[in-house]
C-alpha positions in Angstrom: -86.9 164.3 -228.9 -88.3 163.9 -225.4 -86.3 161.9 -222.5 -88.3 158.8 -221.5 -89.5 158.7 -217.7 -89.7 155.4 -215.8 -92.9 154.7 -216.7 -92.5 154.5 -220.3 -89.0 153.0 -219.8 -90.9 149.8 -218.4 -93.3 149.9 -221.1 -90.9 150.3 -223.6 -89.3 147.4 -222.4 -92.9 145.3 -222.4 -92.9 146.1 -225.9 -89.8 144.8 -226.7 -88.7 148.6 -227.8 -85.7 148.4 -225.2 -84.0 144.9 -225.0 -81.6 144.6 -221.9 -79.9 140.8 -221.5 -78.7 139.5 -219.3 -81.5 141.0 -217.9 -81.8 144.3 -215.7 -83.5 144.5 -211.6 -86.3 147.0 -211.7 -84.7 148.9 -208.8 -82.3 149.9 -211.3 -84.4 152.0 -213.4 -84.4 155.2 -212.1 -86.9 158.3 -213.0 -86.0 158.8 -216.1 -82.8 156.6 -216.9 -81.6 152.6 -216.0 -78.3 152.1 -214.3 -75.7 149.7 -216.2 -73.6 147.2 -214.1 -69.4 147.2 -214.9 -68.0 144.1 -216.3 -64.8 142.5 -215.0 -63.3 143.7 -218.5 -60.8 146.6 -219.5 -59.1 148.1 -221.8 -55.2 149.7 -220.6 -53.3 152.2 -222.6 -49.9 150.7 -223.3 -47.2 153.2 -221.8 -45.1 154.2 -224.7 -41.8 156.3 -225.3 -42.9 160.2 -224.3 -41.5 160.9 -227.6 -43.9 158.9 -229.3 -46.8 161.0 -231.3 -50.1 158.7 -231.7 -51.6 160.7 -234.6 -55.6 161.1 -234.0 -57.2 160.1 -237.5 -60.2 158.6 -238.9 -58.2 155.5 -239.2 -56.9 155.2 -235.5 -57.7 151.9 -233.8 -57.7 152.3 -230.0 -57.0 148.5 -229.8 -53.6 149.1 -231.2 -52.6 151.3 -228.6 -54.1 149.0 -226.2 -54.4 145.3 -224.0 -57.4 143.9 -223.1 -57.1 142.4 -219.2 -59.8 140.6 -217.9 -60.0 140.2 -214.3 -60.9 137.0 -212.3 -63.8 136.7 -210.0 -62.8 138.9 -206.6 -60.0 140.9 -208.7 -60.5 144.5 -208.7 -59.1 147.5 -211.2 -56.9 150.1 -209.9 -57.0 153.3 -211.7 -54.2 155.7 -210.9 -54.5 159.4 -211.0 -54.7 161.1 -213.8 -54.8 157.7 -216.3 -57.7 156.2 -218.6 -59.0 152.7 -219.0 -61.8 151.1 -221.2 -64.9 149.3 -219.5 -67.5 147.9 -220.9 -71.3 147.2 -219.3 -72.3 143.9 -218.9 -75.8 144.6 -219.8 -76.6 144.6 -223.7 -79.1 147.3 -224.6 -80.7 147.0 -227.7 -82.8 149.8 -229.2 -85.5 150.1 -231.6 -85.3 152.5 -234.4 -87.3 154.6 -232.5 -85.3 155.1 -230.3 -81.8 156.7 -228.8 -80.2 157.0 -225.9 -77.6 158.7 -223.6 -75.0 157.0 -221.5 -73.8 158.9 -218.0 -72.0 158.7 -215.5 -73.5 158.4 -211.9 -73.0 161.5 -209.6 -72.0 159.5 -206.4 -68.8 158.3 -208.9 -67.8 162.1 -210.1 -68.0 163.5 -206.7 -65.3 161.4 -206.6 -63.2 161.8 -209.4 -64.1 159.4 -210.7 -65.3 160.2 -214.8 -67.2 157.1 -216.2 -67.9 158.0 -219.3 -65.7 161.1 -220.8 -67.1 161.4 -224.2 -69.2 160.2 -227.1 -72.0 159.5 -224.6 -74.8 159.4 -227.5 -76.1 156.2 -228.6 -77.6 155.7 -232.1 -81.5 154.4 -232.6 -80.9 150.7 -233.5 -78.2 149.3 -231.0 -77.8 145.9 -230.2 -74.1 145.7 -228.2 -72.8 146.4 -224.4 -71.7 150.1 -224.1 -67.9 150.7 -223.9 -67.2 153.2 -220.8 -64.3 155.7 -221.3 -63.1 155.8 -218.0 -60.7 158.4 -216.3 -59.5 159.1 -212.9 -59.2 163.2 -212.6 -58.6 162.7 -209.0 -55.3 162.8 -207.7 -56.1 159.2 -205.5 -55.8 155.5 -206.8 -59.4 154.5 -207.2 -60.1 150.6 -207.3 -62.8 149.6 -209.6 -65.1 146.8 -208.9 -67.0 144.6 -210.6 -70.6 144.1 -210.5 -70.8 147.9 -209.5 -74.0 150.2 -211.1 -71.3 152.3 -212.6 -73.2 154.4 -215.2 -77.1 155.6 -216.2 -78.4 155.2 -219.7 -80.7 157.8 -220.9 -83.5 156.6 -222.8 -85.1 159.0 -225.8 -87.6 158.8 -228.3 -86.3 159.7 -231.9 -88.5 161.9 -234.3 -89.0 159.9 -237.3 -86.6 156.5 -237.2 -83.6 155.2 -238.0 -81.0 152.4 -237.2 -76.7 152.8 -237.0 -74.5 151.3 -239.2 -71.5 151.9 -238.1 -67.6 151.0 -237.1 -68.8 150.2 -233.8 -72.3 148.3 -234.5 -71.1 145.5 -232.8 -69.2 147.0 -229.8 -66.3 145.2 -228.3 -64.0 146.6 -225.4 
């Protein structure tokens, strides 16, 4: 598996091997990744009783546990210390089965606190949806999230052999 570099990021996207709508700006692409814009869409963690368990299965729905706020134009997202919220990119990527990818965070965010994408950072050969961001603040300041920001980096990388996900979260939703 080899990590694609810009070059071959733009030709993969000639070829129609990488897919990115609404579109992407080529100063985006980086040397060896693309960054992702945030969307004015989150997910919030409902505060519950302390004495509440939420038991971690292979049947837990984070929606359940969860409200989805969408914020107006201008509106901004605070994120206290300590919490986690849900984004989601506004960019669609779709893959071919060729290929796979990695989504990052951006180092100019974590230097701040700021972690944009916590866990389950690998994306499966196939894709067609927006990438959910699992967001946490492990400073101990507010931080305001806005829209419209390059918030993340996806990692581009060609699969040995080929394959396409079928999944719970084919067609990801925040």
């Amino acid at each position: 598996m080899s990590v694609l570099s810009r070059d071959e990021i733009l030709k993969s996207l000639a070829s129609g091997d990488i897919k990115i709508t609404p579109g992407y700006e080529e100063k985006s692409i980086g040397a060896a990744s693309i960054d992702l814009t945030l969307s004015n869409e989150f997910r919030v963690f409902k505060k519950r009783d302390n004495s509440d368990t939420i038991i971690v299965s292979e049947s837990i729905n984070y929606q359940d546990f969860s409200e989805l706020s969408v914020l107006k134009e201008g509106e901004r997202f605070i994120l206290e210390p300590g919490h986690m919220c849900l984004g989601i990119t506004e960019e669609t990527i779709e893959l071919s089965p060729k290929l796979c990818g990695l989504l990052e965070g951006r180092s100019r965010f974590a230097r701040m606190g700021l972690f944009v994408h916590i866990s389950a950072g690998f994306m499966n050969p196939g894709i067609k949806n927006r990438q959910v961001l699992e967001i946490f603040n492990a400073s101990s300041n507010r931080l305001e999230l806005v829209p419209g920001t390059k918030i993340c980096q996806f990692v581009f990388m060609e699969l040995k052999g080929t394959a396409v996900y079928h999944g719970r979260f084919e067609n990801n939703k925040l």
